[in-house]
C-alpha angles and dihedrals in degrees: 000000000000087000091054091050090070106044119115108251091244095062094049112129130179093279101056092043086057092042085046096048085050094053091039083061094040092054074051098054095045093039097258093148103160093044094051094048087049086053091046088048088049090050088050089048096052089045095049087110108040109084101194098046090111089060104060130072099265082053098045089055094038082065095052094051088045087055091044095056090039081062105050089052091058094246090135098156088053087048101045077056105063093035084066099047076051092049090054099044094040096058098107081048121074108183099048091041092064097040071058104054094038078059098050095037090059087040089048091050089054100052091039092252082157093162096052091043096049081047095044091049104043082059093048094057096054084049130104099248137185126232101254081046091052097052084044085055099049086044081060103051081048088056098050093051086046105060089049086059083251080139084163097053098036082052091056084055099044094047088052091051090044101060090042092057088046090050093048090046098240109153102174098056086041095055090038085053094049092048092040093051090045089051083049102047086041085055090060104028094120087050109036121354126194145173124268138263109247112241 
């Protein structure tokens, strides 16, 4: 990865795409979010003249982790954006469509797009999901009753997601949902509080 950093983008081929996406999510995970927007911008800049890179795997996940950062940075309009260009090019792809719609649903929950989140997640739930989509799924829900100050229902959802998250061994989106559920619950401390979710 530390070699492909430093590659010039001409010289850019299939592999170091791939080893430059995976460090572009691993300056995400530890909060590296300059770094991992300059990484992004590198990949964009390598792939200027190839028309169809959107449409392959490495694009496909280059989008998420775009989203993903968007989202950390608190742009959630621009992200709910591209989660939906994703949604539509993703259609003849399951896997990446979903990734897709959990996105736009949480992107969707944090501009009060009400309407799109109660639609995104009615079809969610009558999808084939994953495990780490299914505790996604059920962060999101949190979210969403969060935000309306539900902090008993958001806990029932983060709790759900939590102890997905614990039995697949994930520790990052254990530890997100359990910061993300304790900002939540501080945000609304003087209206509702409620007790934490254990990390």
């Amino acid at each position: 990865l530390l070699q492909c950093s430093g590659t010039p983008e001409s010289s850019y081929d299939k592999p170091a795409l791939n080893a430059l996406e995976s460090l572009a999510q691993l300056e995400l995970a530890v909060g590296n979010l300059i770094e991992c927007g300059e990484i992004l911008e590198r990949i964009t800049t390598a792939v200027s003249d190839n028309p169809s890179f959107n449409d392959t795997w490495i694009g496909r996940t280059v989008r998420e982790t775009r989203i993903r950062l968007l989202q950390r940075q608190g742009r959630w309009s621009r992200a709910r954006e591209i989660a939906s260009d994703g949604i539509r090019a993703t259609q003849t792809d399951r896997l990446f469509e979903t990734n897709f719609k959990l996105l736009h649903a949480e992107s969707s929950v944090m501009v009060g797009h009400s309407s799109a989140v109660s639609t995104l997640l009615s079809e969610l739930r009558d999808t084939p999901l994953t495990l780490v989509m299914l505790g996604e799924l059920e962060r999101i829900q949190g979210r969403a009753h969060a935000q309306a100050a539900r902090l008993s229902l958001a806990r029932n959802h983060y709790e759900r997601g939590l102890r997905i998250f614990i039995s697949v061994g994930h520790a990052l989106l254990r530890m997100d949902l359990a910061r993300e559920y304790k900002r939540a619950c501080r945000d609304q401390t003087k209206k509702s509080p409620a007790p934490m979710v254990p990390v």
